[in-house]
N, C-alpha and C positions, 0 to 999 in steps of 0.2 A: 750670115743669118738668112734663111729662107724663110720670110717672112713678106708675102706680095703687099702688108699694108705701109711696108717701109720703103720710103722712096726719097732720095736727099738725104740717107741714113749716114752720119759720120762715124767711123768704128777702125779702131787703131790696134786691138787686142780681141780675137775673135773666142770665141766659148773654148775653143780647144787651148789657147793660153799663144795661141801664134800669132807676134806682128805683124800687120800687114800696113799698107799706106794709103794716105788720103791724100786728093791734088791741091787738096788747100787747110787743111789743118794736120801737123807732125805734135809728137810729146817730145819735147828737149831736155827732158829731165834722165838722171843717169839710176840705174840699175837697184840703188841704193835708197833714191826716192821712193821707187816702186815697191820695194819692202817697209817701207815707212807706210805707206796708203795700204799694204797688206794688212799690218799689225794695226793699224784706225780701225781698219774694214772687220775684224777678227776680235776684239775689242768692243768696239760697238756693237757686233753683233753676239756677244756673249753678257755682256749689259742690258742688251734689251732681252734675251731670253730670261734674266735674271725677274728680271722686273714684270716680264708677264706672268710669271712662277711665283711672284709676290702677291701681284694682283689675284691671279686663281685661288691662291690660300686665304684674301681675305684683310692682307696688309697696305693695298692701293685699291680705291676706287675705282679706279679707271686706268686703265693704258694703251696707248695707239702704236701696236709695234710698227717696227721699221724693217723686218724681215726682209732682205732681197732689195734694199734701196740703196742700201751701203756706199756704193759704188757713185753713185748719182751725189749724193752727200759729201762722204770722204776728195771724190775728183772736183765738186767745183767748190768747196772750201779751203782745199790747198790752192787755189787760185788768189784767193785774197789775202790782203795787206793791210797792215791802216794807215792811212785813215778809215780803211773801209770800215761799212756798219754793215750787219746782214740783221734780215724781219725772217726768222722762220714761221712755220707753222705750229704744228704740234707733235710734229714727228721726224724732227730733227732730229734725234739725238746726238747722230754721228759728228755731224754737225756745233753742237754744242759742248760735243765733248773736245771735239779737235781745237777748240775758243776758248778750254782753259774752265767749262763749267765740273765742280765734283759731282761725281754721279750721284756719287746723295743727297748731292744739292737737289737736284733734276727731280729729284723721285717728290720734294715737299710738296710742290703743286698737285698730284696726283694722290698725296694721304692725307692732304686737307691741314699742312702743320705751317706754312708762310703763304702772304697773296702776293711774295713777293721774293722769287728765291734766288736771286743773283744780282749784282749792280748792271745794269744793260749799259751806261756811260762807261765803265772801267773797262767790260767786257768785250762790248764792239757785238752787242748782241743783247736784241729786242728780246723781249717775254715770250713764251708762246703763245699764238693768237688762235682761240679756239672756236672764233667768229667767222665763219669760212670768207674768206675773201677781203677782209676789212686791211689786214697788215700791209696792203698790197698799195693803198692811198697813204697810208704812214707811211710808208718806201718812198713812195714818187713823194711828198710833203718833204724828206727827212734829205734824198736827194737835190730840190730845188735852194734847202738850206744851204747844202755844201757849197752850191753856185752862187749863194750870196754872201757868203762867207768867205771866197775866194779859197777855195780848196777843190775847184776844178779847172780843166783846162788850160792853167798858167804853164809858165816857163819851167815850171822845176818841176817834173814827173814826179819825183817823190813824194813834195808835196800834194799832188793830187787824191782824191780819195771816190769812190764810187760805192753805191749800194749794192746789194742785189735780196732779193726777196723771195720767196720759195712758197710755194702754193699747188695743190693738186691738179689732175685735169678736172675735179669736178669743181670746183671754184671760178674756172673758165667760163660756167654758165651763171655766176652773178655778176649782177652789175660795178659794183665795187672794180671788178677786176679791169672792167671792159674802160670804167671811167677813170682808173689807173690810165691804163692805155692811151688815154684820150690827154691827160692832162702832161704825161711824160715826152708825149710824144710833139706835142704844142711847145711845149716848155725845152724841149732837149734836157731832159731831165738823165743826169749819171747815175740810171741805174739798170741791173741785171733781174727781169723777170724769169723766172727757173722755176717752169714747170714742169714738177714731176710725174709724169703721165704713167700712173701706176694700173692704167687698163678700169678701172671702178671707179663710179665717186657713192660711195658705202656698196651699192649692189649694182648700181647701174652701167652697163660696160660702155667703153667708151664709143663704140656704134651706135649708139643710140643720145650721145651728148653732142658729137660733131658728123657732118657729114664731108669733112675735110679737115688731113690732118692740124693738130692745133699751133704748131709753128708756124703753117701759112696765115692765119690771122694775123700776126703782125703787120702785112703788107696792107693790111686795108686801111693801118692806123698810121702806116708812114715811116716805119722800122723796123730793120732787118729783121729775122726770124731763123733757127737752127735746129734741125733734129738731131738727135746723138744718141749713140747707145747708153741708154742709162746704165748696163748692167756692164761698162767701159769704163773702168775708170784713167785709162790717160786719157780717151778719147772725150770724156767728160771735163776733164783738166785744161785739153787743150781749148776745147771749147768755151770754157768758162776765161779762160785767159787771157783769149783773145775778145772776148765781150766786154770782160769790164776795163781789156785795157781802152778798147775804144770811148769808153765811157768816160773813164779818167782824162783820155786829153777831150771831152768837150764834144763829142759827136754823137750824142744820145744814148735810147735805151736800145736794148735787145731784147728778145724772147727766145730763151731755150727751152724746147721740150726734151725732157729727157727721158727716153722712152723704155719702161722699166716695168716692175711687176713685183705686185703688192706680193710678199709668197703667205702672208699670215693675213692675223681679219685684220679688218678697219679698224676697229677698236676690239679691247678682250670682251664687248657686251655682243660682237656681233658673229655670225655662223655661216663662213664664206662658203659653206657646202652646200647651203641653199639655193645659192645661185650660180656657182661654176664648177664646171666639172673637174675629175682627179687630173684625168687627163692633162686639160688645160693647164694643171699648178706642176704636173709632171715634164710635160713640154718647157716649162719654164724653169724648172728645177736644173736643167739639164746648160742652163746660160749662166746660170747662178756666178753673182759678180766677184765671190773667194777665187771661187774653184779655179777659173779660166788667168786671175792672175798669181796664185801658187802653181798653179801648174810652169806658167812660162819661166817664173824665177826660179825654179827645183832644172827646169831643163837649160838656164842658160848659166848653171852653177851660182846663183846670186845666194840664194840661199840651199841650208840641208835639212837633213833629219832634226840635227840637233838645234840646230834657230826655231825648228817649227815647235820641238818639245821645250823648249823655254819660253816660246810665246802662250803654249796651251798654260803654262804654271802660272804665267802671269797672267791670263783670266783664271785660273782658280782661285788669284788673291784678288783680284777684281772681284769674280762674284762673291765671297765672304766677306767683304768690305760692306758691297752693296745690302747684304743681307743682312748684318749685326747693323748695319747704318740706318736701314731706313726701320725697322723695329725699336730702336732709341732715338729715332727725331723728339726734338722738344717738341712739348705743346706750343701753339701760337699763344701771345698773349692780345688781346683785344686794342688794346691800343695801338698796335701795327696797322689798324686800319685805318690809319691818320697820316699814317708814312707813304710815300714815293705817289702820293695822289697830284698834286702838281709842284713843280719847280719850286714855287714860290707862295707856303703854305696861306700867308695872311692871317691878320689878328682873328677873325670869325673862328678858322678851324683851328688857330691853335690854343681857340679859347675854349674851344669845344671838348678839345682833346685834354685842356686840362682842367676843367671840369669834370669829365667823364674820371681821370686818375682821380682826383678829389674824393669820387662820390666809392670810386671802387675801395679807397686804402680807409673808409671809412669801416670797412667788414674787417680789417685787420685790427680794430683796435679792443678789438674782445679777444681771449679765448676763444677758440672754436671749439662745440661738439657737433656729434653726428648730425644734430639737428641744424647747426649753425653753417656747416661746411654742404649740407644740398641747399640751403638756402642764397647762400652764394655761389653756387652751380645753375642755380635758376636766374639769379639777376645776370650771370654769366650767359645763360643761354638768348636769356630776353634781348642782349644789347647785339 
């Protein structure tokens, strides 16, 4: 990669799809994994087009694609195990779909129909945190638990467990992040900070957020730091690997930047033409993190024609899934808003909550007409 802002760049799998080697991180994984982190990468990223095409028509509120991050995603989630827990962001997908979430699930938070759309204890996977920077001290918090719990550092690797947490480069500039930093690094706190350094934080390019790359930061807080090709995925694999294995036996945090490129907006509200040029998204189109690993498995016979025309059918039934799925989500019912607020609800809220059932099944005990049924649309709206 001809890129003079990269320097300490780790990259195993160059844009043309050719292995090359690094003197300190290798992929041990065989040929077959590699089509496995294809069909994630291919998958995700046919989900989330689904889902920005949802949103445009008017069926999501909101959505933050993940265009061209895939790679960053898919490579340092095949890294983890559990015990591990990961804290995304908001634009995991990949992410959350390789942990076992239904994409329909994924889509409730974004149409407004659950505040709470998956078990994060079952799942091994936090909510998404749409508070830039905040998930990042529940990371380091959720980490120092594991150290008290005895699920770091001991005799039996297995048992071991480590975090790791995912966050923009533009989150780098709140505080939250910095006193993650501070508290993990005090503590030897077992977890993987994974910043995706997607070039923006909404328009702001990253020239003007650091004036040295952001992996070097770690050093001033007292652990290690790694740049990698985000748009690599062994090379992101290997790296994430090797972070949290150190993690796991008891030797602190890490910081990866993974140096990658937003190719769609920030979010479907925003208009990346305003502030970067074709060029730029064309320059980068050309690294794009499919391309360079179909290309190496079509050339080292791993895969053919025919695996690639059975993965495009399985995102056809992907995307129609996603689309009849998220057009018949239930409605929420109001009383979910009493659920997964804390651990241990106590007599106050679950007195509240049933109260609140009390006062609502009281509109049930008529007939309803047209008149009857907006007026429990209003007490509805009011609570």
């Amino acid at each position: 990669m001809s890129d003079p802002a990269v320097d300490d760049f780790v990259q195993l799998l160059t844009p043309d799809g050719e292995r090359v080697q690094h003197p300190a991180f290798s992929f041990e994984g065989t040929d077959e994994q590699i089509a496995g982190y294809l069909r994630e990468m291919v998958l995700a990223r046919r989900f989330d087009n689904e889902a920005t095409a949802l949103q445009r028509k008017g069926e999501l509120g909101l959505w933050p694609p993940s265009l061209g991050q895939e790679a960053a995603q898919v490579g340092s989630v095949n890294a983890t195990r559990l015990p591990d827990f990961v804290f995304p962001s908001y634009r995991e997908h990949a992410v959350a779909l390789h942990l076992g979430i239904d994409p329909v699930e994924m889509l409730t938070t974004f149409r407004g129909t659950a505040m709470v759309p998956w078990n994060s204890a079952e799942q091994g996977l936090h909510l998404y945190s749409f508070v830039i920077g905040t998930q990042t001290l529940h990371a380091v918090g959720y980490a120092m638990g594991l150290q008290r719990d005895g699920l770091n550092g001991n005799d039996d690797p297995a048992a071991n467990g480590a975090v790791m947490v995912y966050f923009g480069d533009g989150a780098t500039s709140q505080g939250d992040v910095n006193e993650a930093f501070i508290f993990a690094a005090s503590y030897t706190a077992p977890v993987v900070f994974f910043c995706q350094n997607n070039q923006y934080a909404i328009s702001e390019p990253i020239a003007l957020q650091s004036k040295i790359p952001l992996y070097r930061r770690a050093s001033g807080f007292g652990f290690p730091g790694v740049r990698v090709d985000g748009n690599d995925v062994l090379a992101v694999q290997a790296v994430t690997s090797w972070a949290l294995g150190r993690a796991r036996q008891g030797h602190g945090p890490t910081l990866i930047e993974a140096y990658t490129y937003r190719m769609g907006a920030h979010t479907t509200s925003d208009d990346p033409t305003k502030y970067r040029s074709r060029d730029e998204t064309e320059q980068w189109r050309a690294r794009d993190p499919i391309s360079r690993v179909q290309s190496y498995l079509l050339s080292s016979g791993a895969i053919d024609q025919a695996w690639l025309d059975a993965l495009d059918a399985d995102c056809e039934e992907l995307a129609e899934r996603v689309r009849e799925g998220a057009v018949t989500l239930p409605e929420p019912h109001l009383e979910d808003l009493f659920d997964h607020v804390v651990i241990d609800p106590g007599d106050v809220l679950l007195e509240q909550r049933d109260d609140y059932l009390e006062y609502e099944a009281g509109f049930d005990d008529h007939p309803r007409d047209p008149a009857g049924e907006a007026v429990h649309a209003e007490v509805q709206e009011a609570f």
